[in-house]
C-alpha positions as CSV (number, residue, x, y, z in Angstrom):
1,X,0.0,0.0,0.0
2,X,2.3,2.1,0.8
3,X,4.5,1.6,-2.7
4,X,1.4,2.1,-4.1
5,X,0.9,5.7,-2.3
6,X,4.3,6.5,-3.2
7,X,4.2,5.7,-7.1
8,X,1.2,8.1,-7.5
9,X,2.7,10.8,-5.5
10,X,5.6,10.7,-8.0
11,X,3.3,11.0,-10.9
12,X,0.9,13.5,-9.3
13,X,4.5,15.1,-9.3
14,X,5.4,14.6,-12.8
15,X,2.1,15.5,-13.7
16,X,2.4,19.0,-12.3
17,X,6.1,19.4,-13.4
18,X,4.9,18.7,-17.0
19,X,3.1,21.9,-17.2
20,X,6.3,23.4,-18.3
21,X,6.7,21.0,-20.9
22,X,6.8,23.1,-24.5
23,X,7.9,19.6,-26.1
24,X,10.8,20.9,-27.5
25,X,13.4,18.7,-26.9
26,X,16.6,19.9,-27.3
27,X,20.0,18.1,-29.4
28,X,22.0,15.9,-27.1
29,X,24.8,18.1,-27.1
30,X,22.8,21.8,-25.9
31,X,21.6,19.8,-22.9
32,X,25.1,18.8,-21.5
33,X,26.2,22.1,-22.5
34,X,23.8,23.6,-19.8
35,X,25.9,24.6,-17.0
36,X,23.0,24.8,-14.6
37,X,21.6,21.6,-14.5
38,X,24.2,18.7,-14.2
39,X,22.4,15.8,-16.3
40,X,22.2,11.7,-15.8
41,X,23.4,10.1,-18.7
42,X,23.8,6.6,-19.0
43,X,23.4,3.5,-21.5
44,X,20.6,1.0,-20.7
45,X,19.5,-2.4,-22.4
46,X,15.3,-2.6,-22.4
47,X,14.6,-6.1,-20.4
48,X,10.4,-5.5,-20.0
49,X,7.7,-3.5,-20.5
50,X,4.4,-3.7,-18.5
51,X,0.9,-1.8,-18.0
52,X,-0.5,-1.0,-14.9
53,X,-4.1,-1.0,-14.7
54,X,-6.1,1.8,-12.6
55,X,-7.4,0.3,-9.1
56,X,-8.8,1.6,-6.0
57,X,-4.8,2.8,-5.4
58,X,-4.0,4.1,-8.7
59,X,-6.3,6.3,-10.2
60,X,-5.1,6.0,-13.9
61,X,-3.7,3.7,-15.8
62,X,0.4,3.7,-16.6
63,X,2.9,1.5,-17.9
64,X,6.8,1.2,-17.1
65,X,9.9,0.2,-19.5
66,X,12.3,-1.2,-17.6
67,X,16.0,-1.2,-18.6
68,X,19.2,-2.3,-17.3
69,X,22.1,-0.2,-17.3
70,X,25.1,-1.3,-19.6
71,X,27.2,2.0,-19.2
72,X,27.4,5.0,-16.9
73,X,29.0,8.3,-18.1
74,X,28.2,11.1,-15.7
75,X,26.6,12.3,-12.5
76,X,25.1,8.2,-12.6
77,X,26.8,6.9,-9.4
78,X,23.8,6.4,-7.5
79,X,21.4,4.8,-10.3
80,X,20.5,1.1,-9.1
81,X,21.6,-1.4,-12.3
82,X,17.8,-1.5,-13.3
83,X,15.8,1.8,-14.0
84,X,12.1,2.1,-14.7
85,X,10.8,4.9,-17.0
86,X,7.1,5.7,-15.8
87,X,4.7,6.5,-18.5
88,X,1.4,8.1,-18.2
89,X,-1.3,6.2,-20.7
90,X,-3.6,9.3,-21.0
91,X,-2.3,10.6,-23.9
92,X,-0.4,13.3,-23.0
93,X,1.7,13.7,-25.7
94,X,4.8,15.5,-23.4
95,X,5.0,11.8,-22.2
96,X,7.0,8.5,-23.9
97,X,5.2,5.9,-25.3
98,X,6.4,2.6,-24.2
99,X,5.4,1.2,-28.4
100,X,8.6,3.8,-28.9
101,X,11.1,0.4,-27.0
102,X,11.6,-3.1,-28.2
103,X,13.4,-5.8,-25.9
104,X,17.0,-5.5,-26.3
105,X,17.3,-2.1,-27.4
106,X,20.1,0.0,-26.5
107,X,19.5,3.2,-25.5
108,X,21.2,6.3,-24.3
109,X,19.5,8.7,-22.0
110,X,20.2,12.1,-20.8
111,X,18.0,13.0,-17.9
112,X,17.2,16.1,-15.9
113,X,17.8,14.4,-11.9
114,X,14.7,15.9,-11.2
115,X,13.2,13.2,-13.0
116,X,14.9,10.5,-11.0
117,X,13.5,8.7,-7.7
118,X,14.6,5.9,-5.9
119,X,11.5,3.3,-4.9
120,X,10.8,-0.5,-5.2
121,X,7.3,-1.6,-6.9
122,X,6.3,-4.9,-6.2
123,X,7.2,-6.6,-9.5
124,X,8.3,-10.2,-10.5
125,X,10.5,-8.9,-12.8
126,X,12.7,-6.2,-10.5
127,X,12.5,-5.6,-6.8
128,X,14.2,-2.3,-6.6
129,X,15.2,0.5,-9.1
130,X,15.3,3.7,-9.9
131,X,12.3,5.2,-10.9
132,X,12.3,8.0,-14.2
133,X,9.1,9.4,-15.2
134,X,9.1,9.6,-18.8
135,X,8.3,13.1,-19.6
136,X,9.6,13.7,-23.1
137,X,10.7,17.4,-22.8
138,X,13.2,16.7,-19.8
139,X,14.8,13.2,-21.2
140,X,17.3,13.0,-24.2
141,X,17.3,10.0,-25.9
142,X,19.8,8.8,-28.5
143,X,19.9,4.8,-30.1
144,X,22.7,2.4,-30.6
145,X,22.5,0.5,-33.6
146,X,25.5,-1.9,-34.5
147,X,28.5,0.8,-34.5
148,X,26.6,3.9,-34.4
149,X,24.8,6.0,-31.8
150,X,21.6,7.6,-33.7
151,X,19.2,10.3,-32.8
152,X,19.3,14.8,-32.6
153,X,23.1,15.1,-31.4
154,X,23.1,18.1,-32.5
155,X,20.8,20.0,-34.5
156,X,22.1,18.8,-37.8
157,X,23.8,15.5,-37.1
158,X,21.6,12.5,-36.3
159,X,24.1,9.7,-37.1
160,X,27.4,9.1,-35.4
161,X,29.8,6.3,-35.0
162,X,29.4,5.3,-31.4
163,X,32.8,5.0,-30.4
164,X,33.5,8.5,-31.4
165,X,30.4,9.7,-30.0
166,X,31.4,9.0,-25.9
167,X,35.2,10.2,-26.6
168,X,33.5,13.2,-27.6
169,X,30.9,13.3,-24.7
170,X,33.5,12.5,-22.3
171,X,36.0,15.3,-23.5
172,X,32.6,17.6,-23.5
173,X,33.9,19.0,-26.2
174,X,30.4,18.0,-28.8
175,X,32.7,18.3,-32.0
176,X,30.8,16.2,-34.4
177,X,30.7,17.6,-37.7
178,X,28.8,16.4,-41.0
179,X,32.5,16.2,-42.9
180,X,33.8,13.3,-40.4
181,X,30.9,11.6,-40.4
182,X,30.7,11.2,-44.2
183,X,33.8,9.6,-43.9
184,X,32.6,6.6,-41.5
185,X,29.4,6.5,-43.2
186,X,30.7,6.0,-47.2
187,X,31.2,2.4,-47.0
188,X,30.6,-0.6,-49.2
189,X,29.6,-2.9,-46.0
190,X,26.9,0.0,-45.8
191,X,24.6,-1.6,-48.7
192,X,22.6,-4.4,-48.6
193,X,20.8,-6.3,-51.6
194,X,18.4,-9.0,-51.0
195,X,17.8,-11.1,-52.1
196,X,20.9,-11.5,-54.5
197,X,20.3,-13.6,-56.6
198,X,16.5,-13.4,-56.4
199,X,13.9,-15.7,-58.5
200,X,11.4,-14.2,-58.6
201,X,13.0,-10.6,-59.6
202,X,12.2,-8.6,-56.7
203,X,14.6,-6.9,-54.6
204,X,15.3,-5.0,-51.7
205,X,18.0,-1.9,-51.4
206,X,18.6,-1.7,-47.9
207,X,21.9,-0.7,-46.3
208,X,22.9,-0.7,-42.5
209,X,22.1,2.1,-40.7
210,X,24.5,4.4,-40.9
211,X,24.3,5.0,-44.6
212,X,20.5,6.7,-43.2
213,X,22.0,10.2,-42.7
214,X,24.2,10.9,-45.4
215,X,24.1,14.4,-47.3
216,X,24.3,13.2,-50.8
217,X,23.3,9.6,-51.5
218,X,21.4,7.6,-54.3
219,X,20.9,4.2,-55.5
220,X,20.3,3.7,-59.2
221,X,19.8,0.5,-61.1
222,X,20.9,-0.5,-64.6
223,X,20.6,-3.4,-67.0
224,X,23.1,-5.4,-68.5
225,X,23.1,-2.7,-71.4
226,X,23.6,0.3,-69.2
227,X,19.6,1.7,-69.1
228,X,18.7,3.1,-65.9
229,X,15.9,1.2,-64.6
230,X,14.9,2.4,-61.3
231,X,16.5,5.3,-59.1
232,X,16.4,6.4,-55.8
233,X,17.9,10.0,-54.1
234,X,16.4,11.3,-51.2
235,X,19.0,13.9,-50.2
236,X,18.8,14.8,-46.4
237,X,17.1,12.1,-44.5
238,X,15.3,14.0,-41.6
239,X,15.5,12.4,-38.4
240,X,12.4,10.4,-37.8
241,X,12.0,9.3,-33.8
242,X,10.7,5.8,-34.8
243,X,13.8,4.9,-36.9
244,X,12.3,4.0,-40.1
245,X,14.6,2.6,-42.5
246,X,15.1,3.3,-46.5
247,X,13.8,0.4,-48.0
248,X,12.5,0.8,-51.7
249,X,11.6,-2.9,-52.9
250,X,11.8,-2.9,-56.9
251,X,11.0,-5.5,-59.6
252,X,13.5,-6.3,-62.1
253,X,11.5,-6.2,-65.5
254,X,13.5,-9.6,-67.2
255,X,16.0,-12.2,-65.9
256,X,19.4,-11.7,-66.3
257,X,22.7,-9.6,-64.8
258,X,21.9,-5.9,-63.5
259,X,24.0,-3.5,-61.2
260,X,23.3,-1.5,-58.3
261,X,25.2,1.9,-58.3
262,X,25.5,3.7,-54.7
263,X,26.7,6.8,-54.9
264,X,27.4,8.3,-50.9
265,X,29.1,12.1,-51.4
266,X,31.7,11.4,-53.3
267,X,32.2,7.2,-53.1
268,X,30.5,5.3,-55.9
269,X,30.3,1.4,-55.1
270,X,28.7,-0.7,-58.0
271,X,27.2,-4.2,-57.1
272,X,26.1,-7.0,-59.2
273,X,22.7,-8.0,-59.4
274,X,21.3,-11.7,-60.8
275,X,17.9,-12.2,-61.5
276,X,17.9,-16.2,-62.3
């Protein structure tokens, strides 16, 4: 009962802090670059999800991601190794939606402390942790994907490699530019074609992650005699919060040998494609 008391005092709470909330969320690197607020950031693995139905002690429904921390990089000391980010299911659109986290994601998180509290719920899946209400406005929140850390670093780079990325957040110094990224995103092991060969002459033109965010990309395929059958340049990929990948599926119009050109600013990698 009294966990129960506690959990919707710190809602009640979040609730009233949220008031504030213009939704704006700022890049990664302008929040650690506030020198009044000294921010949580840590890296977390998602292990659960679960709703909480409204009773005669909570008054409204919510539902909690829980995560496990994997890293700690500042003012983290006194997280406990699994956190719980509280989320408020009615509708308020300042707060995270727990659709947003899959089990096993990796995620990075920069939160204002006000955010944090320390209580145990009576769950079969943690006993204790450190409770985050998941007010979007006050929490920064950046994805790993293989090698690279994605989401609004800064207000024009949404792509990084992830190694690079914590040397730079642990120096402070935020120097991520587009010109070095381009040069760890322009790769061949960036592009994917599946399936190759194919048989029944579709195909997919996917490529890992990291080839999401480049400036100047395309992907144009030709026939054996050099037409151009199907082409693809998107320019600027804006950042999109649910990830969505590049995917154009196309239909080769006759069997036989075709190439995939990608072009990625100024690296051109050709691959061969066999419809059988």
């Amino acid at each position: 009962m009294k966990k129960a008391i506690l959990s919707i005092l710190f809602l009640l709470v979040s609730k009233i802090y949220i008031l504030g909330c213009s939704c704006e969320q700022v890049s990664f690197c302008e929040m650690t670059e506030r020198s009044n607020i000294d921010y949580v950031i840590f890296e977390a693995k998602i292990i659960g999800k679960r709703i909480y139905e409204s009773d005669d002690n909570l008054p409204f429904d919510y539902s909690v991601v829980y995560a496990e921390i994997t890293n700690e990089y500042e003012n983290s000391i006194d997280l406990t190794d699994t956190i719980g980010i509280y989320m408020q299911n009615d509708g308020v659109s300042c707060y995270k939606n727990q659709d947003r986290y899959d089990i096993n994601d990796i995620i990075v998180w920069g939160i204002d402390p006000l955010l944090l509290d320390s209580l145990g719920e009576p769950d079969t899946l943690v006993e204790y942790y450190t409770k985050i209400s998941g007010i979007f406005c006050y929490i920064n929140e950046l994805r790993k994907r293989n090698k690279s850390i994605n989401g609004k670093i800064k207000d024009d780079i949404f792509s990084y490699k992830y190694d690079v990325f914590w040397d730079r957040v642990k120096d402070e110094s935020c120097n991520f530019t587009n010109e070095e990224q381009a040069s760890f995103e322009c790769t061949k092991s960036d592009y994917i074609i599946y399936p190759n060969p194919t048989l029944d002459g579709r195909i997919s033109l996917n490529r890992l992650e990291s080839y999401l965010e480049v400036r100047n990309r395309a992907i144009e395929i030709f026939d054996i005699n050099g037409r151009s059958i199907a082409k693809y340049d998107n320019g600027w990929y804006e950042f999109n919060e649910i990830f969505d990948d590049f995917v154009p599926w196309i239909t080769l119009p006759r069997r036989g040998v075709y190439f995939a050109k990608f072009s990625c600013n100024d690296e051109v990698f050709i691959e061969k494609i066999i419809y059988q």
